[in-house]
C-alpha positions in Angstrom: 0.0 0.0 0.0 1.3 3.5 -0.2 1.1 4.9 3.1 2.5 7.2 5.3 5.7 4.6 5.8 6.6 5.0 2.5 8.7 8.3 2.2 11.7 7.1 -0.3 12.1 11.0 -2.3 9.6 12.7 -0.4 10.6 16.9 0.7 9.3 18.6 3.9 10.6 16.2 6.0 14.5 17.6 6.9 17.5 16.0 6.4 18.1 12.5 8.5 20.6 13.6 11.2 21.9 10.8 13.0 22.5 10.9 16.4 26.1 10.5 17.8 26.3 7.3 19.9 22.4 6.5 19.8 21.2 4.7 22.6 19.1 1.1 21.9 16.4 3.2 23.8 15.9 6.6 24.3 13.0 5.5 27.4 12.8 3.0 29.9 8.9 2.6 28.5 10.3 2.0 25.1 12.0 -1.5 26.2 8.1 -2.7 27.6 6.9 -1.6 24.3 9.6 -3.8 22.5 9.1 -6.6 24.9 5.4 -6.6 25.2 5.1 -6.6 21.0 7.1 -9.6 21.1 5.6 -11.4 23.4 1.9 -10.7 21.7 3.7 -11.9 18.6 4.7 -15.6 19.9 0.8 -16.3 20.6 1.2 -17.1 17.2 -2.5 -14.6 16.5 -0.4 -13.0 13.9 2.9 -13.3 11.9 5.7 -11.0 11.1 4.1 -9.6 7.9 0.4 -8.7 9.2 2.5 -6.6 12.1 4.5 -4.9 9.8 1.3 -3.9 7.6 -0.6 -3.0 11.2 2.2 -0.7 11.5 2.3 0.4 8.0 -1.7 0.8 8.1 -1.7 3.8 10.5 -3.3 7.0 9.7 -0.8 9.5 8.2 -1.5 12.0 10.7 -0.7 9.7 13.6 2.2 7.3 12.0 4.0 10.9 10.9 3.3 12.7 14.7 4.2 9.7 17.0 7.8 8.4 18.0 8.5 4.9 16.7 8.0 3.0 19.7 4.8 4.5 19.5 3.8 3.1 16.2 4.8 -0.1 17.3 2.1 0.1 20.6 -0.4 1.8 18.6 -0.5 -1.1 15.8 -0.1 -3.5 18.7 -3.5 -2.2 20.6 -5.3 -2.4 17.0 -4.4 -6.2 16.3 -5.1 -7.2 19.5 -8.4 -5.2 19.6 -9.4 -7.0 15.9 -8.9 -10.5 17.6 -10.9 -9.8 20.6 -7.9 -10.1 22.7 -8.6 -7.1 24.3 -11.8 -4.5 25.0 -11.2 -0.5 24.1 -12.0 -0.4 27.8 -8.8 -2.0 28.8 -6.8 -0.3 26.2 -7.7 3.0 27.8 -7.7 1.8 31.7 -4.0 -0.6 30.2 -5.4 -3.6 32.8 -7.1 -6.9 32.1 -10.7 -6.3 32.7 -12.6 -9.1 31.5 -11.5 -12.9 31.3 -8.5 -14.1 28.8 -9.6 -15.4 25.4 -7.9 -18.8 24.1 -4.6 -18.5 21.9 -3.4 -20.3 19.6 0.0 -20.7 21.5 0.8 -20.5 25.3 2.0 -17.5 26.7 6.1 -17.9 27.1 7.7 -18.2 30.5 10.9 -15.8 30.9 12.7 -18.9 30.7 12.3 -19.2 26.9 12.5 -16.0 25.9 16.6 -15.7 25.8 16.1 -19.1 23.5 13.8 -17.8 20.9 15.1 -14.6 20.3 18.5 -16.3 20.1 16.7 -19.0 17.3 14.8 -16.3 15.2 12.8 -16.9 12.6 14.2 -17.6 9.5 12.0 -16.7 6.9 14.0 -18.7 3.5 12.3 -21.4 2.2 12.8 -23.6 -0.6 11.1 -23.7 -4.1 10.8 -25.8 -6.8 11.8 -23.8 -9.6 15.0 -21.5 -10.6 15.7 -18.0 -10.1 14.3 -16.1 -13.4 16.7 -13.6 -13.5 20.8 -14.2 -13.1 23.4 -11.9 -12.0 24.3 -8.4 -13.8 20.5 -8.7 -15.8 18.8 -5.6 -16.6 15.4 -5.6 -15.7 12.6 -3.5 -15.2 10.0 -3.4 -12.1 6.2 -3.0 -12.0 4.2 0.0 -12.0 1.7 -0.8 -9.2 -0.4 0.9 -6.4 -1.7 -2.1 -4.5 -4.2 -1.3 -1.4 -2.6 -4.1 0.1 0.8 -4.7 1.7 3.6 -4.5 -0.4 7.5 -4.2 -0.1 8.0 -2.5 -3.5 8.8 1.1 -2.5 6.7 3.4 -4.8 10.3 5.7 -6.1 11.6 2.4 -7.3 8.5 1.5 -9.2 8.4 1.6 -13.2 12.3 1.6 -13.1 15.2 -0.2 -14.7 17.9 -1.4 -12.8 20.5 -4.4 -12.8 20.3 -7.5 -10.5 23.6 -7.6 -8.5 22.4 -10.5 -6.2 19.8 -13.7 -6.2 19.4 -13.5 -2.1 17.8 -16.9 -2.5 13.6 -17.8 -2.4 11.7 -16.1 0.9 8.3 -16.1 2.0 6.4 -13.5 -0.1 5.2 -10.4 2.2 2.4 -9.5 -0.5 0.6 -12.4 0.2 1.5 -13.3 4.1 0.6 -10.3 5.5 -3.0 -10.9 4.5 -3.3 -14.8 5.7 -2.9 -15.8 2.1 0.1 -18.0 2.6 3.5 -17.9 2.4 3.7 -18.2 -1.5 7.3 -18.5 -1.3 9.6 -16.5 -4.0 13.2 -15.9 -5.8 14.2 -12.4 -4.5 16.8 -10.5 -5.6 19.0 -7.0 -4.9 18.6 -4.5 -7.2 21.1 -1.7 -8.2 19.7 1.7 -9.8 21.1 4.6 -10.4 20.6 8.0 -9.3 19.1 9.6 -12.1 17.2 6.6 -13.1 15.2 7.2 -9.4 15.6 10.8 -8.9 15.9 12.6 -12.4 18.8 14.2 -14.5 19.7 16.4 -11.7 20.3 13.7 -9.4 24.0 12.8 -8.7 24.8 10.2 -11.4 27.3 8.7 -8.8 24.6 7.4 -6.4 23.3 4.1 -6.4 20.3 2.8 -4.5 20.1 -1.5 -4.0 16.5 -2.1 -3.4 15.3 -5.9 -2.5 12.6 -6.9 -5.2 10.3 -10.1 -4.8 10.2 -12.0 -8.3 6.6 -10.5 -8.9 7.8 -6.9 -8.7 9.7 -8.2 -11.5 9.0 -7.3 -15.5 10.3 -9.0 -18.3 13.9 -8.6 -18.7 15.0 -5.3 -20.4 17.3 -4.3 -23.0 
């Protein structure tokens, strides 16, 4: 979808200024948010993708005024509140007020947290059928303005650029976000250049490696 995470070439925003020796967490609230999202997640009510897009799904005028951690709790309250996991009542009063509903995993004791964060969650997956494109290939991608989740950033849409790595097959976050399975495909890093992105006036020096999914894919160009 192209929403308000999606700011790739976009002016009025500043210039990004790094902070000198940035701290993990700029609040002691922000590690609870971290912690508590994670621990939502491994009820297994959701995956990775469908928390991304809950993020991604936002109003503008709330995803662009909040702090990131703040993204992450709002999205959180909203998936849980879809589910019936919690009432708007407790989200306001932040305290269990009517009876637990049934998950589809057990809550994790602290014991196993250390283990599963250590184990991940590898998302590769095999497929039976070979990468369509090959190394140093010029291709083109979609032009496409889905109202669903995508990972296809809208500068880089439309655009020709070279494959300079096969990353292997992953699941597909077009289709997983949205319960539609994992739909497994080839993806790839994509150079472009500069100008190709940005225009003539851009510095013909610059290149930009984007991540495309197979799909985002056109037929090979010239």
């Amino acid at each position: 979808m192209n929403g308000p995470q999606d700011l790739g070439g976009m002016m009025g925003f500043g210039p990004v200024r790094p902070e000198v020796d940035e701290p993990v967490f700029h609040a002691e609230w922000e590690k609870r948010a971290l912690g508590l999202t994670l621990a939502c997640a491994a009820l297994g009510e959701w995956n990775l993708d469908m928390g991304r897009h809950a993020r991604e799904s936002l109003p503008p005028h709330i995803y662009l005024s909040v702090s990131y951690y703040e993204i992450w709790t709002r999205a959180l309250a909203n998936m849980l509140s879809e589910r019936g996991m919690v009432t708007p009542d407790e989200v306001t009063a932040a305290r269990m007020l009517v009876p637990a509903v049934a998950t589809h995993k057990p809550k994790a004791s602290a014991g196993q947290v250390a283990a599963a964060l250590a184990k991940g969650s590898p998302y590769d997956r095999p497929v039976d059928r070979p990468a369509r494109f090959k190394l140093g290939e010029r291709i083109t991608t979609k032009v496409m303005h889905p109202t669903t989740h995508t990972r296809l950033p809208r500068y880089a849409r439309g655009k020709t650029g070279e494959i300079v790595s096969v990353h292997g097959a992953f699941v597909f976050p077009d289709s997983h976000a949205h319960g539609l399975g994992e739909d497994p495909q080839w993806c790839y890093g994509v150079k472009f250049m500069g100008p190709e992105l940005w225009g003539p006036e851009s510095d013909a020096s610059l290149e930009v490696i984007v991540d495309c999914w197979e799909p985002y894919l056109q037929d090979r160009a010239a």
